[in-house]
C-alpha positions, 0 to 999 in steps of 0.5 A: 568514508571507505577503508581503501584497505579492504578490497571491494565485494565479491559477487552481488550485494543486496539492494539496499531497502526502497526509500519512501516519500514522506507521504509513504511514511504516513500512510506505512504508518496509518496501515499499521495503526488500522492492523494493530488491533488485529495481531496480524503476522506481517505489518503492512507498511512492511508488504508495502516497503516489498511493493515498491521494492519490488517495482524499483527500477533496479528489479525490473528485469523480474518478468513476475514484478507486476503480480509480486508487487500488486500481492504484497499490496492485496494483501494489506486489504485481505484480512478486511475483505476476505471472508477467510480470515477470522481475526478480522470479525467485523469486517467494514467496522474496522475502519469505524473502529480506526476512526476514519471519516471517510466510511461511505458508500463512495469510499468503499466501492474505491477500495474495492475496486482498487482490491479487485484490480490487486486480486487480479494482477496478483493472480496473473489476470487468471480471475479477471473479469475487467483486466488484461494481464498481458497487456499491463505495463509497469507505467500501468502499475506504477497509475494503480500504485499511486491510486493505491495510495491515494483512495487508502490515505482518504480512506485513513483520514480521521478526524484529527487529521481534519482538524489539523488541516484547518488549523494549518490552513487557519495559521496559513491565513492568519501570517 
């Protein structure tokens, strides 16, 4: 309900923050966890909010959208790539020590080459080696972002999600 005594705003408001799927919610969430031994200084799931905050249609006007939005997402994996930063010691452990049950080889080499391609962008396609910066398109992105979330939900997967998956499906079969 609006209180038609008071007149409307002057000059611009702030948008208001992204809404995330409930699947956003989950991986937020599991980034957090996977950071939270570490004390690192900004939460991840806030560096994700900024990504797709970043992409909203109502931003995309912003000629830098593309390399603001693929930081935030490059950052969350920095800290467990970057040789730089020394809070993290052991660098692929970290996901042995999350509990994930996806640490092979095949795993690794996805977020890696999903880490590469966020370096890239991040640096306006100034490092590249594979990536054409002036030709990528939001919808590109948009392809990026959601492999993003898919390779770091498979990647965060422990074993009681397992578990819980062949409960759910146990329960499915038995009704």
């Amino acid at each position: 309900m609006t209180d038609e005594s008071l007149p409307p705003p002057i000059g611009v408001t702030p948008l208001p923050p992204p809404s995330l799927s409930p699947e956003q919610q989950d991986l937020c969430r599991r980034l957090d966890n996977w950071h939270e031994p570490y004390e690192l200084q900004v939460k991840p799931s806030k560096m994700f909010e900024g990504a797709i905050f970043a992409i909203r249609a109502e931003c995309q006007s912003n000629p830098d959208l593309i390399a603001q939005a693929a930081h935030s997402l490059r950052e969350i994996l920095y800290p467990f790539w970057s040789d730089q930063v020394e809070t993290v010691p052991n660098k692929r452990e970290s996901l042995k020590e999350y509990g994930s049950v996806h640490m092979d080889k095949a795993f690794i080499d996805k977020v890696g080459r999903v880490y590469g391609q966020l370096c890239d962008l991040a640096h306006h396609g100034s490092t590249s080696t594979n990536l054409d910066y002036s030709s990528f398109t939001i919808s590109d992105f948009e392809r990026l972002l959601a492999e993003f979330q898919r390779v770091m939900r498979d990647i965060l997967k422990r074993q009681t999600d397992i578990h819980d998956e062949i409960d759910q499906f146990l329960s499915g079969v038995s009704t």
